[in-house]
C-alpha positions in Angstrom: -15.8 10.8 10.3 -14.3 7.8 12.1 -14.5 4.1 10.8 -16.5 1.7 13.6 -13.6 1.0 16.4 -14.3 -2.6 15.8 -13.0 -2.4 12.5 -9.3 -3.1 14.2 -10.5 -6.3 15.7 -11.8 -7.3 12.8 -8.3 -6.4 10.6 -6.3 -8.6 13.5 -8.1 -11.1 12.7 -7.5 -11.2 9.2 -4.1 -10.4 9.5 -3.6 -13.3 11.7 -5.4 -15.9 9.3 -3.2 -14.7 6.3 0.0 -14.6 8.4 -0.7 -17.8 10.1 -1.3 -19.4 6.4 1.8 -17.9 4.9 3.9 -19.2 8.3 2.0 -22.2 7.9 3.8 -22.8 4.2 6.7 -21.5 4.8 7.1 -23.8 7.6 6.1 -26.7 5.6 8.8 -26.0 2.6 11.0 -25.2 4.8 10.8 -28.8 6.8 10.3 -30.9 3.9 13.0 -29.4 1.7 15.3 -29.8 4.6 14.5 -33.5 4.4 14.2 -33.9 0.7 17.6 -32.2 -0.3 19.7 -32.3 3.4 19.6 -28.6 3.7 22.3 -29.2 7.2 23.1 -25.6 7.9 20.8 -24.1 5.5 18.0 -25.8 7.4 18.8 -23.5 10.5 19.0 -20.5 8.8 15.9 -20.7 6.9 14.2 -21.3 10.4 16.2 -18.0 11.8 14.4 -16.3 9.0 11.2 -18.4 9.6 11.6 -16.9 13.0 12.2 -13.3 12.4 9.0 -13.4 9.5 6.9 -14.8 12.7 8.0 -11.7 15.1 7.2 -9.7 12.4 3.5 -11.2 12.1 2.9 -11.0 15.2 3.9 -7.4 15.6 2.0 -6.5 12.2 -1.0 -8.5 13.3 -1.3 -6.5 16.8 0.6 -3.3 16.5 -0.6 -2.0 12.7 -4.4 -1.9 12.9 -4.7 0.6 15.6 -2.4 2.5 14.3 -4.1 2.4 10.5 -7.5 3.0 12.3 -6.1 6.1 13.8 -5.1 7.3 10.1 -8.5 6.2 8.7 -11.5 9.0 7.6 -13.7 10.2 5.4 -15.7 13.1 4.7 -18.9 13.7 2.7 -19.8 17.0 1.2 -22.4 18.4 -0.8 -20.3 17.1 -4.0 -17.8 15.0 -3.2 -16.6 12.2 -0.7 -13.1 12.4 0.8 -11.3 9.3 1.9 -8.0 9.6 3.5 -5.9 6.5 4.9 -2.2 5.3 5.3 0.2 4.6 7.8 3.4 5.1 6.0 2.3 7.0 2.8 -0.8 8.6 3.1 -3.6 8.7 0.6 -6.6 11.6 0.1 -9.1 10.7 -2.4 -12.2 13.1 -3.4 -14.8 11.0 -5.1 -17.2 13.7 -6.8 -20.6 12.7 -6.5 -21.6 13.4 -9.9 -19.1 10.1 -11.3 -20.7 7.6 -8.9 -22.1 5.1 -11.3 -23.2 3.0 -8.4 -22.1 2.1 -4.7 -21.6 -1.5 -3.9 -22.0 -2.9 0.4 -20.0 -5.8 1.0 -20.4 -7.9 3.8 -17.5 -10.6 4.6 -17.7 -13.1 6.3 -15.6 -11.9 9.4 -17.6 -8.3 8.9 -20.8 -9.7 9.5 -19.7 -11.5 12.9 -18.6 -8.0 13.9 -21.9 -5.9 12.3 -19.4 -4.0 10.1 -19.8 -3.5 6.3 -17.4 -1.9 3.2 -18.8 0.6 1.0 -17.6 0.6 -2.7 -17.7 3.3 -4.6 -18.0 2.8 -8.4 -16.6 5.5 -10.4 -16.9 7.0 -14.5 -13.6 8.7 -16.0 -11.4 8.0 -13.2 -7.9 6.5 -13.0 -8.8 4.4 -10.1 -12.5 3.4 -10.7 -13.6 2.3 -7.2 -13.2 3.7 -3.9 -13.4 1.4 -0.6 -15.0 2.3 2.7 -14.7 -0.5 4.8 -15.5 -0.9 8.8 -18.7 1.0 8.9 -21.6 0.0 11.2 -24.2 -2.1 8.8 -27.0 0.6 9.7 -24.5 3.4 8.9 -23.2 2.1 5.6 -26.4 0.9 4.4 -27.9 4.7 5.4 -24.9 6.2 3.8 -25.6 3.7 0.6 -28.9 4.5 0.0 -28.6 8.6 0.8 -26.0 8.8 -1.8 -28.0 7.0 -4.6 -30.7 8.9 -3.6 -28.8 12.2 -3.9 -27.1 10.7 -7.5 -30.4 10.0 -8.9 -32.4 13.5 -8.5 -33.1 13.3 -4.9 -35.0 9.8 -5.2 -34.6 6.7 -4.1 -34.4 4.0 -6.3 -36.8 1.9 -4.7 -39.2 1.5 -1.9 -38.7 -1.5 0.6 -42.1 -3.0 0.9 -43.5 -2.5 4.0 -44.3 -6.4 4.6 -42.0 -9.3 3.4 -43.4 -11.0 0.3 -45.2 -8.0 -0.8 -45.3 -7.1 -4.0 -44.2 -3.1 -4.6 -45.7 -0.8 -7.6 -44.0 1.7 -9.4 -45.3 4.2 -7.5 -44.2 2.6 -4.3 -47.5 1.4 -3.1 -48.2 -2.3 -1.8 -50.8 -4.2 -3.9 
C-alpha cells in the first residue's frame, strides 16, 4: 500500500523550514564573523559555499520527496507488517504482530493541516524497537491503529467509544 500523495507536500514543507533555518544561521555567522574578525577573501568564499548549500536545499526541498514517496510502502499480513523505504539505500522491515507492545498516532502540527497522521509501532526484543508509518490519511491510520490492537489483543478492542460525548462507558461497553 501507498502512503497519502499529500504526504510529499507535507515533507517540502518541512524540508524548507529546516533548510531555511539552517541557511538562516549560516548566513548569520557567516556575516557577522566576516565583520568581527575581517574575514576579506574568506568572507567570499564562505558565501560561494553559502550559495552552493542553498542550491542544494532547494533541490533537496523540491526534487527528494517525490522521489522518497515513490520508494515508500508497506504491507500488512496476517502476522507481520512490512515497511519498505529509501531513496539511496533501501530499507525492508517485517514487524511481527505478535511483538507489538503498542502502536502510537502522531499528529504534527503540519500533519494535521494536511489530514495526515504517523503510525508508531512499538516493538518487544527487537534491535530497533519502533517502527514509523507516517503520511497516512487520519481515518486510515486511526482504522489501521485500532484493527491491529484489536487483532494483538485476542480479537477485541480495547475499548468502546461512547456513543455520545460525556458519556460514561461500562466494562461491558454499554452507556450508563
Amino acid at each position: 500500500m501507498r502512503l497519502e500523495p499529500d504526504v510529499i507536500a507535507l515533507w517540502r514543507l518541512n524540508g524548507g523550514i529546516e533548510w531555511a533555518m539552517l541557511l538562516g544561521l549560516a548566513f548569520v555567522a557567516i556575516t557577522i564573523g566576516s565583520i568581527i574578525l575581517s574575514l576579506g577573501m574568506w568572507f567570499w568564499l564562505l558565501l560561494a559555499a553559502w550559495v552552493v548549500m542553498a542550491l542544494l536545499a532547494v533541490v533537496q526541498t523540491i526534487w527528494y520527496p517525490p522521489l522518497a514517496y515513490r520508494h515508500y510502502a508497506y504491507r500488512i499480513a496476517e502476522r507481520v507488517i512490512e515497511v519498505r523505504h529509501g531513496v539511496w539505500f533501501r530499507e525492508s522491515r517485517l514487524v511481527p504482530l505478535s511483538r507489538i507492545q503498542h502502536v502510537d498516532l502522531r499528529q504534527g502540527l503540519f500533519e494535521r493541516s494536511y489530514g495526515l497522521a504517523t503510525l508508531v509501532f512499538h516493538t518487544a526484543g527487537m534491535h530497533e524497537s519502533s517502527t514509523v508509518l507516517p503520511g497516512l490519511a487520519l481515518a486510515t491510520a486511526t482504522d489501521l491503529r485500532d484493527r491491529l490492537m484489536a487483532q494483538i489483543h485476542g480479537g477485541r478492542p480495547l475499548r468502546r467509544e461512547s456513543p455520545h460525548p460525556g458519556e460514561a462507558v461500562s466494562e461491558a461497553g454499554h452507556g450508563g
